[in-house]
N, C-alpha and C positions, 0 to 999 in steps of 0.2 A: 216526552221526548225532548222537553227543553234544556234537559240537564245534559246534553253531549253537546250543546251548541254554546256556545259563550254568547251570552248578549250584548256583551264591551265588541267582541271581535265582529258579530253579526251586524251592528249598527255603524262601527265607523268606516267612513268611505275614504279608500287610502288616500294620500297625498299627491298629487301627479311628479314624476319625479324622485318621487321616494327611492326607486326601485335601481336607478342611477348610483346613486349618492351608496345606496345599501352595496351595489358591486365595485365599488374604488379600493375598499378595505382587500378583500380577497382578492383581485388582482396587482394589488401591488405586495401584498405576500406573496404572491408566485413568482413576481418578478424578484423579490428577495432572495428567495431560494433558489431560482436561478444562478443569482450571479456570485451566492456565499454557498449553496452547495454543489449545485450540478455542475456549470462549468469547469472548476476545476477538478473537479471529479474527472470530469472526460480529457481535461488536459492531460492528466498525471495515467491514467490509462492509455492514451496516444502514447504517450513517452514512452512507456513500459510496454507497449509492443514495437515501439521503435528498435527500444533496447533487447526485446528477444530475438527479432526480427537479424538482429546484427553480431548474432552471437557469433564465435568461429574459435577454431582450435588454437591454442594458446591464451586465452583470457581469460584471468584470473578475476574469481568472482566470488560474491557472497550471497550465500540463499534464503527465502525466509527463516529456514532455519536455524542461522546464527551458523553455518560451516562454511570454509572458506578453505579456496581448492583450483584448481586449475582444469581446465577445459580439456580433454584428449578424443573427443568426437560429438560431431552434430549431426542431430537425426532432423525431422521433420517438425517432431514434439518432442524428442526425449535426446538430451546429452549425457554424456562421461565424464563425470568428475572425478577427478587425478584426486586426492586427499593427501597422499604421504607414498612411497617409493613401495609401489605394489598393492595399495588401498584404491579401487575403483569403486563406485560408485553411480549409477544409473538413474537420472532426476528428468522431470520435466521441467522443460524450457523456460515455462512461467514461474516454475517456483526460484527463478534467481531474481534478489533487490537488487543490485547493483555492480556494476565492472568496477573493479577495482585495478588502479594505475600497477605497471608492470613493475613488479619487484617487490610488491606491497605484501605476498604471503611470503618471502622468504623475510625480510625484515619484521615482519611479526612473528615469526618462527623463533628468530636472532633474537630478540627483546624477551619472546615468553623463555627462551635457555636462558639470559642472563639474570630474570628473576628465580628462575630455578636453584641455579648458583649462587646467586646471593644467599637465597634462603638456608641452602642447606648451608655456605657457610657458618649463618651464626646460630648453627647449632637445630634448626629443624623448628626454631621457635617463630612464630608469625604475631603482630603485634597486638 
C-alpha cells in the first residue's frame, strides 16, 4: 500500500507560512483581471444600455450589423428602422453600436452617389 503514498510528501512537514506566500500569486491575478478585463467590460455595457436606454424617433444609427437607417418608432425592445423611402425594417434595441450625428446617413448616401458616378464615368472599370 506504500505505492499510492509518496514518501518525499509523507515525511516533509510543511513550512509555517508557506500557505501565505502560495495565495499572493492567485490573488493578484484576480486583481489583474479585474481591472484589464472585467471592469471595462462593465463600463462599455453601462454605456450601451445608456445608449439603448435613450433611443427615440429621429436618430440615425448604426447596428451590429453594419446597416444604417433612421429611427421611425420605439417599442419597449424592439424599433423601426427607416433604411430608404418605403424600406422598414423591425430590430432590437440592443442590436444598435452607435447614434450617429444628424445628417451623417444622408451625407453617406451623397458620397456612395458620387463614387457611383465617378465609377461609371470612366467607363465601368475599377482599379
Amino acid at each position: 500500500m506504500d505505492f499510492f503514498i509518496s514518501d518525499a510528501l509523507a515525511q516533509s512537514g510543511g513550512q509555517p507560512g508557506a500557505g501565505l506566500t502560495g495565495l499572493i500569486f492567485p490573488i493578484a491575478l484576480i486583481v489583474i483581471f479585474y481591472f484589464l478585463l472585467i471592469r471595462p467590460q462593465q463600463k462599455r455595457a453601462k454605456e450601451h444600455k445608456k445608449l439603448v436606454e435613450n433611443l427615440s424617433k429621429g436618430d440615425e444609427v448604426l447596428t451590429n450589423g453594419g446597416i444604417v437607417g433612421r429611427i421611425s418608432d420605439v417599442g419597449d425592445t424592439y424599433a423601426n428602422l427607416t433604411l430608404a423611402e418605403g424600406v422598414d425594417v423591425r430590430m432590437q434595441k440592443s442590436a444598435v453600436a452607435q447614434v450617429l450625428p444628424k445628417g451623417a446617413m444622408k451625407a453617406g448616401l451623397d458620397k456612395a452617389d458620387a463614387a457611383l458616378k465617378d465609377d461609371s464615368d470612366k467607363g465601368g472599370k475599377s482599379k
